[in-house]
C-alpha positions in Angstrom: 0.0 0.0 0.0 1.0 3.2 -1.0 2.9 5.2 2.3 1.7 9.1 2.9 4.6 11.2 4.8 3.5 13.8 7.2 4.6 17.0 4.9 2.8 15.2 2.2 -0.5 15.1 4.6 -0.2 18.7 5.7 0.2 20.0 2.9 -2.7 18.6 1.2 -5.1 19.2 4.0 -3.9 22.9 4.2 -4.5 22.9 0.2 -8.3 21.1 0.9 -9.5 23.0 3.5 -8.3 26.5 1.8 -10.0 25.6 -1.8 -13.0 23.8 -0.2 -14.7 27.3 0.0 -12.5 28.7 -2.6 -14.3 27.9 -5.6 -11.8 26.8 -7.7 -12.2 23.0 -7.1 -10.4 21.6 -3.8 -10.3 17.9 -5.6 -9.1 19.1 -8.4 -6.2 20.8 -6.7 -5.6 17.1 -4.4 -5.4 15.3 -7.6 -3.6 17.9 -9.3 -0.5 18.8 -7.4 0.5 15.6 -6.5 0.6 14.8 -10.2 2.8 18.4 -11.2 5.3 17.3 -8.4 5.3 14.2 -9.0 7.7 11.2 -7.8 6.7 9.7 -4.8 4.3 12.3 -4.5 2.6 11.1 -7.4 2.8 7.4 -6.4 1.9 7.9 -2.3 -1.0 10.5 -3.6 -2.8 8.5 -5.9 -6.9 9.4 -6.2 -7.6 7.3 -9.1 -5.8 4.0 -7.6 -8.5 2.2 -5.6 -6.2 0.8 -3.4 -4.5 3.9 -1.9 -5.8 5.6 0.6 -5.2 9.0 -0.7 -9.0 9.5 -1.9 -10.5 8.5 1.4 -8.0 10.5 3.0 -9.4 13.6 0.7 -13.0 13.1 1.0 -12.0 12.5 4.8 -11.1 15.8 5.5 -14.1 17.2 4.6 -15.1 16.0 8.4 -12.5 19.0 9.4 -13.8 21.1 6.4 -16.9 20.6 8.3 -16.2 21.2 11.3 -14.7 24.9 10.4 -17.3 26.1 8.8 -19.8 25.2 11.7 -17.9 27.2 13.9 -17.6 30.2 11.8 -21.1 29.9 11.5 -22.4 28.5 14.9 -24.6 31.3 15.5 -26.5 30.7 12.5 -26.8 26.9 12.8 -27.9 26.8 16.3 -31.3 29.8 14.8 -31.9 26.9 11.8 -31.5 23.7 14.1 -34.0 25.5 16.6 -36.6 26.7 13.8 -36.0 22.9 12.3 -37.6 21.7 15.5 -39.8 24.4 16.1 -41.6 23.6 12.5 -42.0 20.2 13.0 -43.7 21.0 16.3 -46.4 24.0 14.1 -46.1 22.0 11.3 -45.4 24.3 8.6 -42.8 26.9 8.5 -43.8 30.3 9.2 -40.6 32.1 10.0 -37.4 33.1 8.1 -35.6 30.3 9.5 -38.0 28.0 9.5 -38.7 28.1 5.8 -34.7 28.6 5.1 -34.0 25.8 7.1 -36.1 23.5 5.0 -34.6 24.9 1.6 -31.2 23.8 3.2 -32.6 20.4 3.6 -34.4 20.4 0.2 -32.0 21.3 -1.7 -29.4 19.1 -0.3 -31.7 15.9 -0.7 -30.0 15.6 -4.8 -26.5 15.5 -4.1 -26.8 13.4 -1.2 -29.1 10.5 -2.8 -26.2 10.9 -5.9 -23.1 10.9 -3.7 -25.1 7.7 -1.6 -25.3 5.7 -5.1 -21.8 6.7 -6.9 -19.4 8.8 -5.1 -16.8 6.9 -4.5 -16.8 5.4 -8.1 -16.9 8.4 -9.7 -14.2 10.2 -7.7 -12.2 7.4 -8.8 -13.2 7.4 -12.5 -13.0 11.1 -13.2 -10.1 11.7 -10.6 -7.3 11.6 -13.5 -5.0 14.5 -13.2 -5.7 15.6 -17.3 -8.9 15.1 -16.8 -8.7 17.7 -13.7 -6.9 19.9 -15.3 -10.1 19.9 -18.0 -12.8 20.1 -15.8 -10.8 22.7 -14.1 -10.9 25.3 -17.4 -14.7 23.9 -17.4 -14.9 25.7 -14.2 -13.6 29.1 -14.8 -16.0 29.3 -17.9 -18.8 28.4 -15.8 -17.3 31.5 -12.8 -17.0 33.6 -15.8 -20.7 33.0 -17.5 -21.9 33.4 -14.1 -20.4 36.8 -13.6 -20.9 38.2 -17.6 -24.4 37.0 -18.3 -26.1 37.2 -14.1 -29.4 38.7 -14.6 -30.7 42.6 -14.1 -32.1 41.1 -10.9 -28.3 40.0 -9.5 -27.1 43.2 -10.0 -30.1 44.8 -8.8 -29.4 43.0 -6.1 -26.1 44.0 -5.6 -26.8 47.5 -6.4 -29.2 48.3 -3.8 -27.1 46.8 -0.7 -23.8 49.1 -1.8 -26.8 52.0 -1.7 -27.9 51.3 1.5 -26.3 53.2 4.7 -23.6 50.8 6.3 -25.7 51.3 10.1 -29.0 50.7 11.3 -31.2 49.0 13.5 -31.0 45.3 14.5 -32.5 42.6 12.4 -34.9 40.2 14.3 -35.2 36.9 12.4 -39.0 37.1 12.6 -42.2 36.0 10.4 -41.5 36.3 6.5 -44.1 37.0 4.2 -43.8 35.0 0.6 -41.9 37.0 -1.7 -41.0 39.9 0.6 -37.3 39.8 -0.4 -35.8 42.7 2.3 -33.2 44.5 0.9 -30.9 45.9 4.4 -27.3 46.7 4.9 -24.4 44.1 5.4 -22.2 44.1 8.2 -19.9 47.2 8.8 -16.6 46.2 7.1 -14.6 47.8 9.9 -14.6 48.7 13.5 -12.3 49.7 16.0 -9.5 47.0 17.6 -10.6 47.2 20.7 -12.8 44.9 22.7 -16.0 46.9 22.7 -15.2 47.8 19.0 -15.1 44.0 18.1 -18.3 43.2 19.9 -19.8 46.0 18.3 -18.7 44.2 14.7 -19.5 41.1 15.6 -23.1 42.2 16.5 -23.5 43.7 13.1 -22.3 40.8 11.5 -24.5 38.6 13.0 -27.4 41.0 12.4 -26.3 41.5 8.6 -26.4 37.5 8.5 -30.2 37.5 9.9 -31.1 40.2 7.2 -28.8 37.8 4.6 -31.3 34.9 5.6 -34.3 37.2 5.0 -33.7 37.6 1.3 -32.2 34.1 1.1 -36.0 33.0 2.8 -37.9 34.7 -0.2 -36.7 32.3 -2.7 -39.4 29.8 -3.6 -38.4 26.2 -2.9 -37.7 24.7 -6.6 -35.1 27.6 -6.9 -33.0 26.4 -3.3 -33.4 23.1 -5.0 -32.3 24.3 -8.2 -29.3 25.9 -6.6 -28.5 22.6 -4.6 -28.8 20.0 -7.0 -26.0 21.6 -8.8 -23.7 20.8 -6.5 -23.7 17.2 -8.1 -21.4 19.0 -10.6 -18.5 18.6 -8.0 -18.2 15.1 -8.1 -16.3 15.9 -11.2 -12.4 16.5 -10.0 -11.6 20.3 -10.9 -15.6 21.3 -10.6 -16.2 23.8 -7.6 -19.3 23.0 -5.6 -19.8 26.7 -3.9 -18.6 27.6 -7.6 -21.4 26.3 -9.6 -23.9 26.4 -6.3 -23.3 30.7 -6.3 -23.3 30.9 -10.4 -26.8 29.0 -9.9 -27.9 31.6 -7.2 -26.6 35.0 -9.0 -28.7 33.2 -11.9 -31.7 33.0 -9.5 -31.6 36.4 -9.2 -29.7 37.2 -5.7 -26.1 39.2 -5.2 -22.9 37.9 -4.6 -23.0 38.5 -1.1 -26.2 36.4 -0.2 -25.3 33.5 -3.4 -21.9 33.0 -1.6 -24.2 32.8 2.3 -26.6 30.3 0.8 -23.5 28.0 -1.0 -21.3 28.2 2.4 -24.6 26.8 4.1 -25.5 24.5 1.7 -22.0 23.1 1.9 -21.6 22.4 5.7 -24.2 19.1 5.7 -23.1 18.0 2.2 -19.2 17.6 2.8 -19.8 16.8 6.4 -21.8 13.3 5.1 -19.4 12.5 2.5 -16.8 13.0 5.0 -18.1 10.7 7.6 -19.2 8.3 5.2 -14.9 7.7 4.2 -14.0 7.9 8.0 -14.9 3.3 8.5 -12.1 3.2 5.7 -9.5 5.2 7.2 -10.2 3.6 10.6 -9.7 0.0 8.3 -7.0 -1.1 6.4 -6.5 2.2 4.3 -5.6 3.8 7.3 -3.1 1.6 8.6 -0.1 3.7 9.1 -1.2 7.1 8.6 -3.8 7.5 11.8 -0.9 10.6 12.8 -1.0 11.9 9.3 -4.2 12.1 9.1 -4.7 13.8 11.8 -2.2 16.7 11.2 -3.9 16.9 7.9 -7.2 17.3 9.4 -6.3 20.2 11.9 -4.7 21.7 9.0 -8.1 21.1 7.0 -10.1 22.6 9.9 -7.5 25.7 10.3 -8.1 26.0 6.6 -11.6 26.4 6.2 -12.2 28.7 9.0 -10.0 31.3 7.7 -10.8 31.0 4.1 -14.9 31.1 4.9 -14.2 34.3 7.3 -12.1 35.9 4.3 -14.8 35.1 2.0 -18.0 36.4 3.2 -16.0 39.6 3.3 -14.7 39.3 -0.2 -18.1 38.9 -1.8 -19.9 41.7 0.1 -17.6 44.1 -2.6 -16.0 41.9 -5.4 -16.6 39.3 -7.9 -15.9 35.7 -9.2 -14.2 36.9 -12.0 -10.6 36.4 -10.7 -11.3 32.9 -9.5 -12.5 32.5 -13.2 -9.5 33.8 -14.6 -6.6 31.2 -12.0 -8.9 28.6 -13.2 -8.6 28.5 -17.1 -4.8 29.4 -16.2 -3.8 26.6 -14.0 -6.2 24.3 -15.6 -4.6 25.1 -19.1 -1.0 24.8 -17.9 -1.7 21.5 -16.0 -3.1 20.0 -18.9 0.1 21.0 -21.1 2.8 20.3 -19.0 0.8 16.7 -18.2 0.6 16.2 -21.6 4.3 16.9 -22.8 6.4 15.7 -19.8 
């Protein structure tokens, strides 16, 4: 069996949980760089070999992937698993949570019944490092389209946040009417370093996130479906899922801001399952031998993720896909000819 060294572990779970939320394909990048290095990097990090452990030990990191964003966003999962019970108790969902909640589960019901039935084969199949380097370019068109042809409505969208004064009131995460998209502030993008000043921010963030979940909560159903079962693109090595799942949303009609919330939600249950499904394998045989590197891969993975989400959700508040579109085609292109020639 194929051995995996601790710098070989690290950096690869640094590399998953940074380009997890970065959507520029975190598979791709696993099966990519081992392949452009290459000797025993490209023999010990094997995703298309079904007997290395490499693959599992990818997908496995999605546990610590996981794990980041839910404390990033802790806040916000503790409002949706308390309106998730609180709707089963009225039966029906009457509240912004309540309803946004059940879009979340909705619209992750595709791409878990698809990753149930072929995940594992198909990560294997279409985990080729050319074929990465493909899908890759595939994925910067599909950033670019997303930013060129977004509807009036995006930008709209968009528009009418920058317009709006950076202070006001508390949200309260209270009953929604259908189709009453609110259009508030975000956050304040700074605040002063000291420990009232942080509290302050943080209290703005977390009411721009309630107003966020507002307008996310307006959507009808089919679209957070829509948006979700899109993620089934990812299986593909070099295919972003937050990628194609906020190009689906700025296509639905909402900004950058709240397409990138609703994908960064969206993601937490879906990499979380596909993560615990591969942990029985690395507790097996696969993972006899690298139980320490995995673990240094996963705090690295976890570390990863929570910086890259809380760098994000700032990002998108001002600025577009379009240089994520543009590394794509770039590294794709270059991976794919030096591949090809070497």
């Amino acid at each position: 069996m194929s051995h995996m060294t601790y710098p070989e572990a690290a950096i690869i779970g640094l590399i998953q949980g940074v380009t997890e939320l970065f959507p520029v394909s975190s598979l791709g990048h696993s099966v990519l760089i081992p392949a452009l290095v290459g000797g025993s990097w490209a023999k010990d990090l094997d995703a298309a070999s079904p007997s290395s452990p490499y693959l599992a030990f990818v997908v496995g990191l999605h546990v610590a992937t996981a794990i980041g964003l839910l404390i990033y966003f802790w806040r916000d999962w503790l409002r949706l698993i308390g309106a998730f019970f609180t709707s089963i108790v009225h039966r029906q969902a009457r509240t912004t949570d309540e309803r946004l909640i059940w879009m979340i589960i909705f619209a992750t019901i595709p791409v878990g019944l698809v990753g149930l039935a072929a995940d594992h084969e198909t990560r294997i199949l279409f985990a080729k490092p050319v074929l990465a380097g493909v899908f890759l370019i595939v994925n910067g068109a599909i950033l670019f389209s997303g930013e060129r042809f977004r509807p009036q409505k995006s930008r709209d969208a968009d528009r009418q946040l920058e317009e709006q004064p950076a202070d006001g009131p508390p949200a309260q995460s209270g009953d929604l009417r259908a189709g009453s998209a609110v259009r508030t502030a975000p956050a304040v993008r700074a605040a002063p370093a000291h420990a009232s000043g942080q509290r302050a921010l943080r209290q703005q963030e977390v009411s721009g996130a309630i107003r966020a979940d507002r307008r996310l909560a307006a959507m009808t159903y089919p679209q957070a479906i829509a948006i979700g079962t899109v993620q089934i693109l990812a299986l593909l090595a070099g295919i972003s899922r937050d990628g194609v799942a906020m190009v689906a949303g700025l296509y639905r009609g909402l900004g950058r801001e709240d397409a990138a919330r609703f994908a960064f939600l969206l993601a937490t249950p879906v990499i979380l399952a596909a993560g615990l499904l591969e942990l029985p394998k690395l507790t097996g045989h696969l993972g006899n031998g690298i139980h320490g590197q995995i673990l240094v891969g996963s705090v690295l993975s976890g570390l990863g993720a929570y910086v890259s989400v809380r760098f994000l959700t700032r990002y998108f508040q001002t600025r577009s896909l379009t240089p994520f579109a543009i590394y794509c085609v770039i590294f794709g292109l270059f991976s794919v000819i030096y591949l090809s020639v070497r």
